[in-house]
C-alpha positions in Angstrom: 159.6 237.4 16.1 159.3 235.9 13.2 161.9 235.0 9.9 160.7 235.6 6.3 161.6 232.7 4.3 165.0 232.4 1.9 164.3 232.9 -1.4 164.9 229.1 -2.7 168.1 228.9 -4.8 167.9 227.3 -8.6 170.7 224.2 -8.8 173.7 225.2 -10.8 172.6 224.5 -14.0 169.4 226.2 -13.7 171.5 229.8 -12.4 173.5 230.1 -15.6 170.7 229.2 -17.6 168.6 232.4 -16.0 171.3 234.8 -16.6 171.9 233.9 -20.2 167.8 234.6 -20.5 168.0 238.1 -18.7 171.0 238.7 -21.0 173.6 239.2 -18.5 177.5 238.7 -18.6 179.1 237.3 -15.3 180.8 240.4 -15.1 177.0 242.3 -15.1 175.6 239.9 -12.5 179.1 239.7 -10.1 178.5 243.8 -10.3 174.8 243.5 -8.9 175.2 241.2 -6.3 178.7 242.7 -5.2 180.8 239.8 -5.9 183.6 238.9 -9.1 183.1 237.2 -11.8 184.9 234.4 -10.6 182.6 234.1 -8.2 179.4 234.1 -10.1 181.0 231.6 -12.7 182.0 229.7 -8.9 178.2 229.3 -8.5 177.3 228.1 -11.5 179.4 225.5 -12.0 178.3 224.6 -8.5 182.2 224.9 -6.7 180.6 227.0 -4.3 177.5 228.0 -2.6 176.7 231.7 -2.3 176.2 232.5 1.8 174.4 235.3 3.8 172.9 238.6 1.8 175.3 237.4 -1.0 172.8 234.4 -1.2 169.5 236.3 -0.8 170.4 239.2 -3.4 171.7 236.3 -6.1 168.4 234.0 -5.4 166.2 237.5 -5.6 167.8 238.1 -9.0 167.3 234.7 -10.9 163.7 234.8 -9.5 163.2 238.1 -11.2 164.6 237.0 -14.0 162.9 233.5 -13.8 159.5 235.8 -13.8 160.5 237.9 -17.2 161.9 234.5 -18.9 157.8 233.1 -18.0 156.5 236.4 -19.1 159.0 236.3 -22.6 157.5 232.6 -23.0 154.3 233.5 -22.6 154.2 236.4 -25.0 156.1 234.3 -27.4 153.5 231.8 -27.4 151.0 234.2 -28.2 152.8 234.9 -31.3 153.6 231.8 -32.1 149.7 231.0 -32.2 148.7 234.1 -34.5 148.9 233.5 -38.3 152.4 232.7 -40.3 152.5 236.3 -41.6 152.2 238.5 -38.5 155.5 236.6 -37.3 157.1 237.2 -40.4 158.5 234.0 -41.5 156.5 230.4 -42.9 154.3 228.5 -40.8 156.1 225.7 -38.9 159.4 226.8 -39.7 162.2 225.9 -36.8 165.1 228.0 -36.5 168.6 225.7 -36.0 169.2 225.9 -32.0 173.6 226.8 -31.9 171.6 230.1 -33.8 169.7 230.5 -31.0 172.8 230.0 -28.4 174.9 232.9 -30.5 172.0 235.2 -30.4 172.0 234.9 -26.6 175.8 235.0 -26.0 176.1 237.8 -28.7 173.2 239.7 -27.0 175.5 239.7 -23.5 179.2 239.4 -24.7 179.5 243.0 -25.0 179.6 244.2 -21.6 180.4 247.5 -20.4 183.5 246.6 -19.1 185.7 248.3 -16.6 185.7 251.5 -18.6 181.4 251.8 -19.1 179.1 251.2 -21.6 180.0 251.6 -25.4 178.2 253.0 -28.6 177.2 250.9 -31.0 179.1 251.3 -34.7 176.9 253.2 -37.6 178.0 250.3 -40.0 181.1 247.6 -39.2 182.4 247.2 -42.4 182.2 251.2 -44.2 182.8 253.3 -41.7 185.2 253.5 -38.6 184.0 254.8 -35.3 185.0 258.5 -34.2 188.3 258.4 -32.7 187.3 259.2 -29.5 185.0 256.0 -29.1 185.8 253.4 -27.2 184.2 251.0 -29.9 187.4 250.9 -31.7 187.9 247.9 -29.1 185.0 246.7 -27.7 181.9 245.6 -29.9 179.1 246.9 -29.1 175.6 245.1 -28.4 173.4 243.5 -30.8 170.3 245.9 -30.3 168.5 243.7 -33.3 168.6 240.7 -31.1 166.8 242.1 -28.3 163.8 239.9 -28.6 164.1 236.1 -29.0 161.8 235.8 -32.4 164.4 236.4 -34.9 167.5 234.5 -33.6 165.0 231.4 -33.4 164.6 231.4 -37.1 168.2 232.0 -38.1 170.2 229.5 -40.0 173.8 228.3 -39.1 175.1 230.5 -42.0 173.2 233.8 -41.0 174.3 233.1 -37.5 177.7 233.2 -38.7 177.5 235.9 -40.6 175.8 237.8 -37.5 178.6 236.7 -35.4 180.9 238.1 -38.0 179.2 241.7 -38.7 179.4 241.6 -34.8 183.3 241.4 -34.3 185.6 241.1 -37.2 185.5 245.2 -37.8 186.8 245.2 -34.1 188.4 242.8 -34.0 190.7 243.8 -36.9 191.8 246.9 -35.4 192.8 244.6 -32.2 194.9 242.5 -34.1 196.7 245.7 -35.9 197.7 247.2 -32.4 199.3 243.5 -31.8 201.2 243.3 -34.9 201.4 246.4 -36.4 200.6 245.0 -39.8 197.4 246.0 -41.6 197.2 242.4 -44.1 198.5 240.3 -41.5 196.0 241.7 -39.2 193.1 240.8 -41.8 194.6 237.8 -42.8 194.4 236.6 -38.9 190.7 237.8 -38.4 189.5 235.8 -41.8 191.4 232.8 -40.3 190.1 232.8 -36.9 186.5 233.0 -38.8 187.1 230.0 -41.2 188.5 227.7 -37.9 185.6 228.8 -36.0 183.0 228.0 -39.6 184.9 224.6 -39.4 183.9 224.0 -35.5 180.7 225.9 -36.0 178.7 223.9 -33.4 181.1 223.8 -30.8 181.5 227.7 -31.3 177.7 228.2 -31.2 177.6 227.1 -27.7 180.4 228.3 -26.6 179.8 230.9 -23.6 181.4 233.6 -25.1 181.6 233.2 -29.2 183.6 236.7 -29.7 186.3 235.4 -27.3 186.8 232.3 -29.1 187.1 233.9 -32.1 189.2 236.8 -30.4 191.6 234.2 -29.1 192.3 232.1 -32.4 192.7 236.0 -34.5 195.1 237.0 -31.3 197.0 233.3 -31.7 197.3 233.7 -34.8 198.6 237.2 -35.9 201.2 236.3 -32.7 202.5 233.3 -34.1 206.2 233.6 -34.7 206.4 231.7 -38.4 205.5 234.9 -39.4 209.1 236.4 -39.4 209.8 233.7 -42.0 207.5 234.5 -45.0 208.9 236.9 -47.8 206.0 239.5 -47.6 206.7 239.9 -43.8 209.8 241.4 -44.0 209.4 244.6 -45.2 208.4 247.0 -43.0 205.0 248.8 -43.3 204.2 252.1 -43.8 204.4 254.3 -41.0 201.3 256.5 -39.3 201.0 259.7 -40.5 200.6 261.2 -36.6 203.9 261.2 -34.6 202.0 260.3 -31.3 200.0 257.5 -32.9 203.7 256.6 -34.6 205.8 256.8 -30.7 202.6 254.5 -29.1 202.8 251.8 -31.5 206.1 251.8 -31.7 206.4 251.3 -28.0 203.7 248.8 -28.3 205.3 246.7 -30.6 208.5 246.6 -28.4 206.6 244.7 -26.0 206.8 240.9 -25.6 204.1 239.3 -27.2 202.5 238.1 -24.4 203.2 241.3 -22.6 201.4 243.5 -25.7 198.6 241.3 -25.7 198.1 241.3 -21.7 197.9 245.4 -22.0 195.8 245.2 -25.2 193.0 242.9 -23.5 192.8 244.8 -20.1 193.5 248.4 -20.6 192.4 248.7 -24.2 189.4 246.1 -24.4 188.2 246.1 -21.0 188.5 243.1 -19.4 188.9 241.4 -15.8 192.7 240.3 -14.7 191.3 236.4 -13.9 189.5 236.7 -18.0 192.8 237.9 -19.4 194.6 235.5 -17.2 192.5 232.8 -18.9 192.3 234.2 -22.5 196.4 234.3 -22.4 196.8 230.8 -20.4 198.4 232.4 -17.7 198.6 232.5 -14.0 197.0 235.6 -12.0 199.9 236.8 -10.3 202.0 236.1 -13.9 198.7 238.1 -15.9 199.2 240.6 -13.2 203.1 240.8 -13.2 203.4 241.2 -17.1 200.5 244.2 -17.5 202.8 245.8 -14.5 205.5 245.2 -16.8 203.8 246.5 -19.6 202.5 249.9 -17.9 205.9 250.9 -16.7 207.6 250.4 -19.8 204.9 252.5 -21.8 205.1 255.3 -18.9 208.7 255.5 -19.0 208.6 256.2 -22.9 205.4 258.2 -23.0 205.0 259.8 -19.4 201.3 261.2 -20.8 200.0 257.3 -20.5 200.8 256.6 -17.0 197.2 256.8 -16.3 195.2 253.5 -17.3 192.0 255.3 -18.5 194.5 257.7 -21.1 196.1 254.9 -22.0 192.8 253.1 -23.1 191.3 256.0 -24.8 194.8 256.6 -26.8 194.4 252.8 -27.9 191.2 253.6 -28.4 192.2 256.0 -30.9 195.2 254.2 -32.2 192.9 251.5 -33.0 190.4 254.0 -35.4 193.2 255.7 -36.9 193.8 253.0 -39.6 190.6 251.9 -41.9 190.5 248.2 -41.8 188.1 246.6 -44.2 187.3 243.5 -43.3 186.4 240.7 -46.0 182.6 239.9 -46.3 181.3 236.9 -44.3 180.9 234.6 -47.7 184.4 235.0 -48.3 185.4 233.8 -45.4 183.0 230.6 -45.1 183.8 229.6 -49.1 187.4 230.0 -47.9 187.0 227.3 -45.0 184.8 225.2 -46.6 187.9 225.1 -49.7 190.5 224.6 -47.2 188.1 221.6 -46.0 188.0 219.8 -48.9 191.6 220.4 -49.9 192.6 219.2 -46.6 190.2 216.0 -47.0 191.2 215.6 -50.7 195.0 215.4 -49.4 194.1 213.1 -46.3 192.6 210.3 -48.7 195.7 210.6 -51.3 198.0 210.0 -48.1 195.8 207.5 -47.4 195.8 205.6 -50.8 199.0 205.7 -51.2 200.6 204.2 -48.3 198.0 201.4 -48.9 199.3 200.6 -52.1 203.2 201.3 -50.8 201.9 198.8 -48.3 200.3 196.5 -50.8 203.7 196.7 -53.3 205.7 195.6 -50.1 203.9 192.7 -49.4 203.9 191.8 -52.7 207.8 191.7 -53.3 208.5 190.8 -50.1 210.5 187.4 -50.0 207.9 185.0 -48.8 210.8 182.7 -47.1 213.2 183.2 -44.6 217.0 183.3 -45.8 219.6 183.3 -43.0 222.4 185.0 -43.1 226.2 183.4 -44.2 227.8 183.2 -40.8 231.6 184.2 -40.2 234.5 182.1 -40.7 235.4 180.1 -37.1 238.9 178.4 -36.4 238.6 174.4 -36.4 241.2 172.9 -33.9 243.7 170.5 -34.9 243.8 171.8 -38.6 246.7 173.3 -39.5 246.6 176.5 -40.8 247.3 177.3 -44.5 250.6 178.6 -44.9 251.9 180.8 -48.0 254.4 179.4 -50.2 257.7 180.5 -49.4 260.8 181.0 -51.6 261.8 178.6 -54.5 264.6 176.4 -54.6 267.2 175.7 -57.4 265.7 172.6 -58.1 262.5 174.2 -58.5 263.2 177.2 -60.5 264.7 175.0 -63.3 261.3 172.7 -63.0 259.4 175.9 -64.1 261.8 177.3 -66.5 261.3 173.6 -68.4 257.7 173.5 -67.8 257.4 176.8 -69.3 259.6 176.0 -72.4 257.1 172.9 -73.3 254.3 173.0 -75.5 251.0 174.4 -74.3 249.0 171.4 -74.6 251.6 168.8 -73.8 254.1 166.8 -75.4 253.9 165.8 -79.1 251.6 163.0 -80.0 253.3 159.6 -80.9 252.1 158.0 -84.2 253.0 154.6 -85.8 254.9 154.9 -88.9 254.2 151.7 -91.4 257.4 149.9 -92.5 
């Protein structure tokens, strides 16, 4: 009897590498071997070593997609040889490589989730899914990114805006469920945007650019400064459905980190050890709080006791109100402002405690001046005593004294004879 050889195993490095080139999520690959995504992200990172069929199906998979990354390269090299205008761009032009890294993580951050795959959006920034969609949560993929040609020749400001296009629509709507407040809900998604401009190259790498950018909008629109600013206390205008009213109302009597818990696993879709992560929280705490969270909106609204209801009524909540979002320009001229003014500000601080520096040096005594010290007793001194009452004697002295001239007695003179 004889064994058919393993499939060899890529190192750690090399296995998240293949799956970003198949465009796959953790969460896509964990679902094909039959494993989590903790696990998958386990392998790659090289904490542990898949074992038995585990191994073999995993190994099977990055060869096959080893073999369509060789075929993609080999294709793209044919292009790459035919003239300048059948590749649609200038000869010898080189795209910027974090473009190249969000076209990939954009092309596989959009998962089907727990609840299936979604539809993409007609247009992000004029028109709102259909209620009934669950893209009102979850972006949908980038079906223009499918081949690797045109993310290659993207420029960080096009990747940006591509990044933006992708998620601030959704990501809007998201934030309005959290805080119930349509500008505060914009103003968190434009700031998220101009941080993640500022940090551009570390976002462009990142695994998973719409959850970084997810995070700093949730962060954000939860911050509790918020109560404090004039324009934030007045209440907004209410839905005009009373079912859409009672669910956000019962959303907003959540915790925060309870509402935002419920909002990233039942309404966007995602793994308890991802939302345990996005909300820097345990697992048994992520676990406890969306518990938490599903009783208390079951024992207001009895009709959302079951999790898929609950994420299609979010789902609807979320399309109900029409959230423009600003266009991506705005938002990077915004940053790049609150750059300079922040640099601007930095060097004033700067100059001026040199010159307070400078000023104190200059008047500063250049000699050292010790203090007067206290008074000490000297032995064998008497001590001064106060004059005590006057005598007879004494009294008539200064009534004489007093009687006299000012300056003394009279001047003698010879007189001639």
């Amino acid at each position: 009897m004889t064994r058919r050889p393993a499939t060899p195993l890529p190192p750690p490095g090399e296995r998240r590498r293949l799956r970003e080139a198949h465009a796959l999520t953790p969460a896509q690959l964990a679902a094909r071997v039959g494993v989590s995504a903790g696990t998958v992200r386990a392998w790659e990172s090289g904490r542990a070593t898949p074992r038995g069929w585990r191994r073999e199906a995993y190994a099977k998979l990055l060869a096959s997609s080893a073999e369509s990354a060789t075929r993609a390269g080999t294709q793209t090299g044919a292009q790459e040889s035919a003239p300048a205008g059948r590749r649609g761009g200038p000869a010898g032009r080189r795209g910027d490589p974090d473009a190249a890294v969000v076209a990939v993580r954009l092309k596989g951050s959009a998962p089907g989730g727990r609840h299936g795959p979604v539809a993409p959006e007609p247009s992000a920034f004029t028109q709102a899914p259909p209620p009934s969609s669950p893209r009102a949560l979850a972006p949908a993929p980038f079906e223009e990114w499918d081949s690797p040609g045109p993310a290659a020749g993207l420029t960080p400001a096009q990747a940006f805006d591509a990044l933006y296009a992708f998620c601030a629509p959704v990501l809007v709507r998201q934030t309005f469920l959290l805080t119930g407040r349509r500008d505060l809900a914009r103003e968190s998604v434009e700031r998220a945007f101009q941080r993640a401009w500022e940090r551009w190259p570390e976002v462009a790498r990142d695994p998973d650019p719409a959850g970084w950018v997810r995070a700093a909008a949730h962060e954000w629109a939860l911050s509790p400064w918020h109560r404090f600013r004039p324009r934030h206390r007045h209440p907004e205008p209410p839905l005009s459905d009373a079912s859409d009213r009672a669910l956000l109302e019962v959303l907003l009597q959540l915790p925060p980190s309870y509402r935002r818990t419920l909002l990233l696993y039942d309404g966007i879709g995602l793994d308890l050890p991802d939302t345990a992560a996005e909300t820097e929280a345990s697992t048994p705490a992520t676990a406890g709080r969306l518990l938490h969270a599903r009783e208390t909106v079951a024992g207001r609204l009895p009709e959302l006791s079951d999790p898929r209801v609950l994420h299609r009524r979010l789902a609807e909540l979320a399309s109900v109100e029409r959230l423009r979002a600003a266009e991506p320009p705005a938002v990077r001229d915004g940053s790049e402002r609150r750059a300079r003014f922040w640099t601007r500000a930095a060097v004033v601080f700067t100059v001026a405690l040199i010159g307070i520096t400078a000023l104190a040096l200059r008047t500063a005594p250049t000699g050292y001046e010790p203090p007067v010290p206290p008074g000490e007793t000297v032995r064998g001194v008497p001590p001064r005593v106060a004059p005590g009452p006057l005598s007879e004697d004494q009294r008539e002295l200064r009534s004489k004294l007093r009687k006299e001239m000012l300056h003394g007695p009279e001047r003698l003179a010879p007189q001639p004879r």
